[in-house]
C-alpha positions, 0 to 999 in steps of 0.5 A: 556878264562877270559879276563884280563880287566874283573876287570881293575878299570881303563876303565873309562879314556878310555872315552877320553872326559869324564867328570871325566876323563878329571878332573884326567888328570887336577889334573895330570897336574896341578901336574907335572907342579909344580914339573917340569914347575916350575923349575928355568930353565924351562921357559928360556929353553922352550924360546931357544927352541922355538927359535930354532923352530921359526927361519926364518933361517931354511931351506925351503924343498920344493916339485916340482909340475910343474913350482913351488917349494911348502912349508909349514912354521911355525915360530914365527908370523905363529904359524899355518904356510901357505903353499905358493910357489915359483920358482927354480930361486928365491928359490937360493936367501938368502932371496927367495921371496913367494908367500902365497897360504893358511894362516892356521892361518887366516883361524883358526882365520875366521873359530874359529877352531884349524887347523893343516896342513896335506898336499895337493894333487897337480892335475897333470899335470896342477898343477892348483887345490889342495886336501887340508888337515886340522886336527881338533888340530892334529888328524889323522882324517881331513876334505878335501876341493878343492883349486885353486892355481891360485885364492888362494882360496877354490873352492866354487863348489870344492870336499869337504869331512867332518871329517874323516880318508880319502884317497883321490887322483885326477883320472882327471880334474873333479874326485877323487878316495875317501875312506872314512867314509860313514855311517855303513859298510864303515870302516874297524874294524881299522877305515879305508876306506873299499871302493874306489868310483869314485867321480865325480864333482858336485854329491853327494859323498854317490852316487859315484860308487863303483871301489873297497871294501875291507873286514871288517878285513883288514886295508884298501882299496886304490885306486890311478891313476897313471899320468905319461904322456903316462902311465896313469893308476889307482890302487886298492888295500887292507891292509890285515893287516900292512906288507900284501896287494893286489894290482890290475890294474884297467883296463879302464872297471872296471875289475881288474887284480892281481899284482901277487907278494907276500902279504908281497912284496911291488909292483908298477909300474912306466913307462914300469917297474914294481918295487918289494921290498922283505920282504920274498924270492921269485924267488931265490931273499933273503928277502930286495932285490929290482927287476925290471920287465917289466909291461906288459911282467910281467902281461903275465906272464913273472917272469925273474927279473931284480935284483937292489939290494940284501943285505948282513949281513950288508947293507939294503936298504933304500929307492929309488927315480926316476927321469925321467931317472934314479933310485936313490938308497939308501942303509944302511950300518951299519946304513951310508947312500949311494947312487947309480944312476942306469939306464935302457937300452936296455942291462940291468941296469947300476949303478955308484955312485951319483957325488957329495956326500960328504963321510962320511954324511947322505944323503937323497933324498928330491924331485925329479921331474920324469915327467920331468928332472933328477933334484934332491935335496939332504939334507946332514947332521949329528948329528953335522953338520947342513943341507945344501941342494944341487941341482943337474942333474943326468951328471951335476953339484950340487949346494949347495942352502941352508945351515942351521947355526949352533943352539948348541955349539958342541965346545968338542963334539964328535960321534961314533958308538959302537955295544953292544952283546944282550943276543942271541950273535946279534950285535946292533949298536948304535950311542953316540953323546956328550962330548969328553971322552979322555978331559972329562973322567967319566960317565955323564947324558945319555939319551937314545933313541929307537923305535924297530918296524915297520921297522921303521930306526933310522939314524943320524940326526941334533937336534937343539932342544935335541942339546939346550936342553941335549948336550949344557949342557953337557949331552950325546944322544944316539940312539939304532938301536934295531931289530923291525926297518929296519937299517938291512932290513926286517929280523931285523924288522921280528926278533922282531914280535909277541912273538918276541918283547923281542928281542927288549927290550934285544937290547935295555938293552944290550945298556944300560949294554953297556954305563955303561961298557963303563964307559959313564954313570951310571944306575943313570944317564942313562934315556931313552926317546921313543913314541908310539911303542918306549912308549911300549919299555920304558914300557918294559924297566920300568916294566923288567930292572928298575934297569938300569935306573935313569929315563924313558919318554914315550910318546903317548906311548902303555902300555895295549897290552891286549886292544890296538886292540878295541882302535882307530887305534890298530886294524892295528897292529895286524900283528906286536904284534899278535891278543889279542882275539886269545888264541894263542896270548894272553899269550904272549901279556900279558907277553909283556904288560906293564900295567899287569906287574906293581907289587906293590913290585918293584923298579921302577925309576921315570917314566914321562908318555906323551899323547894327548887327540886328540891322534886318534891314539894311545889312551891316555888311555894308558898313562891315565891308566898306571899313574893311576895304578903306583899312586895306588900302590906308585911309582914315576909318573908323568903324562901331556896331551895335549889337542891337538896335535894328535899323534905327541903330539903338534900342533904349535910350542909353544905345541912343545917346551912346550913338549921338555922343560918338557922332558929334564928339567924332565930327567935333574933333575933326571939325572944330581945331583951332576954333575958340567955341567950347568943346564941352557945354556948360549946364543949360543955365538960362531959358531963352528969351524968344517967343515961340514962332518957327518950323517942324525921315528913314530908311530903305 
């Protein structure tokens, strides 16, 4: 079959750091810095967002390793942020006292490298050493080095790995169960890991023994020790592809025994239990239950399960944590929060729900320490209520420890949920946060905002930044809980895979017919916002229904789904949009890819494009070559890439605010003509008067 990309013009600006495709991207740039940069309001927008970002009244969300609460934190004079820690007592303070562990950004200034933070590993139980993370400008790519908290510094003689897309875990005092790139053969067609080695102190990571080796194809191979105290064990496993895996106990003499549960469930062990979470029927059990079985009686052979959660029509499940006895369950009702503690005993499992959640919030669990004690913490809030954090025992009391201010006027706001037909008769819930119709009645600037994939849940949040940057102006947020993500469980995810994904776009259009019916806002002064997967939707959105829209934003998003596979990461998500060089995929990908669909006789609303040049995800030279193939044939584009930030698209603050401002000053430009709500906010003068009370992705 003749491959579409035989005659793409536009391969070159794949070359990510060519010199003819990095002098497109300045010229781009350059171009959509004075049509939007150079707004009278741009900079004083980009200023209170940046403020909203900076602000030392944030709250700290800490995890527990041993006696310590850990954080990272960013603000105005730690734009790179440090990771430092505290204790439980001195967190309650208003003002908690810290100590500093690591300076990201003395560390950026001694090395003369761009750091960004990506994470420790903790060694447990003594919680005395650290697998500390850095990205080279925000890739996904990092170097790993040994830390010792208790002298605040890297370990000379410490295990130290060079850039790569690394797994990395403890596996005792002196070893680590490491996957990473090693030369030819050593990586997956994705870029992953493809082996498990045992690393032990003081030799060369190139000799370390081979535990475990997935094949070329899969995603990756993984390895992990369990350090529960009494229950130490370790466990391999590989990525067949993003939804299938295989997990295996590695026993003490290498030998591996098969977790025999099904590829697409997901599976782990945790004290005497092992926890299994369905994504297909399996033991008469429906597709999103939740099932607990006993390890070993389950390794013998023994499939009688304990059920912990089946769904129905409209609840999924959301998540669940353990603390040292108890199971904390989180369950999605018409896409609100719940959660239930549920506790085994010699008769079976018990549940009740959690004391102390307000009703009404989007809850979620935030830490938890299951070694150790029933100790939870728990943020609740929702798209006008601020954050507060609560402490609290499983049988005892809660506290709250931190509440966040308030960062927008929401003086005349309003939310509510509604729930639009798509074009196969499926009720898609969505939710509307903005002014009040029945004081203000008639349409107004709308931005829309999707995912559809992954099984990734959009749930209510707070946004100080889209709250300074759209609602204080007058503007309305919508969120779209489309099918590809989970807010009804694994069927709401499946429903919208392979040659599915239209089902995805319809969702996302009956939305849009719904506002405007609704009379909240018009096809003119409706926009709609999405990156990364959420990018390919806006593109679907472009290129199928262009006449809902007054303007798009896609960011880091994915637009050539004929090539996506041989770019970066793309490999991986074969599973979730099918597999471009099997003849059997490829019409329908073609059908579903952006980048094909351009047509010079089309309509098309003005479209903003966003991506990063260390994007080692999601490949700008989708972004590139979708601006590049629009200028060609005269439609309205702009096109801005950073030079850093990876696939979240900034890597400090200033980047990130940067990012916001050109979004919400583009889409205000094009959206609000002839509305009398104010371009630029005002200083926040007045805190709002309403009790706290309301609700809470990715990428590829």
């Amino acid at each position: 079959m003749q491959s579409p990309n035989d005659h793409d013009p536009y391969l070159w600006l794949e070359d990510v750091s060519g010199e003819a495709a990095l002098a497109w991207v300045a010229e781009r740039n350059a171009e959509t810095a004075e049509a939007v940069s150079a707004d009278p309001g741009f900079a004083g927008l980009k200023a209170r967002l940046r403020d909203v970002l900076d602000a030392s009244d944030r709250i700290p969300y800490t995890v527990r390793r041993g006696e310590h609460l850990y954080n990272f934190w960013r603000d105005a004079d730690h734009p790179r942020g440090v990771w430092r820690r505290t204790t439980l007592e001195r967190y309650r303070a208003d003002d908690p006292e810290w100590e500093v562990l690591l300076d990201v950004d003395a560390l950026a200034a001694a090395e003369d490298e761009k750091w960004v933070w990506d994470g420790a590993r903790v060694r447990r139980p003594a919680c005395d050493r650290a697998l500390v993370r850095l990205s080279r400008d925000g890739g996904d790519a990092v170097v790993v080095r040994e830390f010792d908290l208790a002298a605040k510094e890297f370990t000379a003689d410490g295990f130290t790995l060079p850039e790569a897309k690394t797994r990395i875990g403890w596996a005792g005092d002196d070893a680590v169960l490491v996957g990473t790139d090693l030369g030819p053969g050593s990586l997956t067609d994705s870029g992953y890991p493809r082996t498990v080695r045992r690393w032990r102190r003081g030799t060369p990571v190139e000799d370390a023994p081979l535990v475990y080796e997935a094949d070329p194809a899969d995603v990756a191979a993984w390895g992990y020790r369990d350090t529960t105290p009494g229950f130490e064990r370790e466990f391999v496993g590989r990525s067949l592809d993003f939804y299938r895996s295989e997990t295996y106990l590695l026993r003490p003499d290498g030998t591996l025994a098969r977790i025999d549960v099904p590829e697409d469930a997901s599976a782990y062990a945790h004290r005497e239990h092992l926890i299994v979470t369905l994504k297909s029927p399996w033991l008469g059990q429906p597709t999103g239950s939740l099932l607990a079985f006993g390890f070993d009686a389950f390794l013998a052979g023994d499939r009688t399960p304990e059920v912990l959660f089946t769904p129905d029509a409209r609840t999924a499940l959301a998540g669940h944590t353990w603390t040292r006895h108890h199971l904390l369950l989180e369950t999605m009702r018409d896409v609100s929060t719940r959660i239930e503690v549920l506790t085994p005993g010699e008769a079976g499992w018990t549940r009740e729900p959690l004391v102390g959640v307000p009703p009404l919030s989007a809850v979620s669990i935030v830490d938890t320490d299951p070694d150790v004690s029933d100790e939870y913490f728990l943020d609740v809030s929702g798209f006008l209520q601020p954050s507060s954090l609560h402490h609290g025992r499983i049988g005892g009391g809660s506290e709250v420890l931190k509440q966040a201010p308030h960062r927008f006027d929401t003086t005349g706001l309003t939310v509510d949920q509604h729930f639009a037909t798509s074009r196969d008769g499926t009720r898609v819930p969505y939710f509307v946060v903005g002014p009040d119709r029945t004081a203000e009645p008639g349409p107004g600037p709308t931005l829309l905002y999707g995912y559809g994939g992954f099984e990734v849940s959009l749930t209510p949040f707070y946004g100080g930044v889209i709250g300074r940057a759209w609602l204080e102006r007058g503007g309305t947020h919508v969120i779209a809980n489309i099918r590809g993500g989970g807010e009804y469980g694994p069927d709401w995810h499946q429903a919208a895979l392979g040659a599915e994904r239209p089902r995805a776009f319809e969702d996302f259009a009956a939305v849009a017919e719904d506002l405007v019916a609704r009379g909240i806002t018009t096809p003119a002064m409706l926009g709609a916002k999405g990156g990364s997967n959420g990018g390919l939707l806006m593109g679907a959105m472009l290129t199928r229904r262009p006449e809902l829209f007054g303007a798009i934003v896609a960011q880091v998003p994915l637009l050539d789904m004929t090539r996506f596979h041989k770019l970066l990461a793309g490999a991986s998500w074969i599973a979730e949009y099918g597999d471009p060089d099997d003849e059997a995929d490829l019409p329908h990908l073609l059908e579903l890819s952006p980048y094909h669909r351009i047509a010079a006789d089309r309509d098309y609303p003005p479209v903003l494009l966003m991506t990063s040049t260390r994007d080692d995800r999601v490949h700008p030279g989708h972004a590139r070559k979708t601006a590049a193939r629009l200028r060609e044939l005269g439609h309205r584009v702009l096109f801005h890439e950073n030079t850093g930030g990876g696939h979240a698209g900034a890597g400090d603050n200033e980047q990130a605010a940067h990012n916001s401002a050109l979004v919400h000053t583009y889409l205000w430009q094009r959206l609000a003509a002839g509305t009398t709500a104010p371009a630029i906010p005002g200083p926040l003068t007045a805190t709002p008067t309403a009790a706290p009370a309301a609700p809470s992705g990715t990428g590829s």
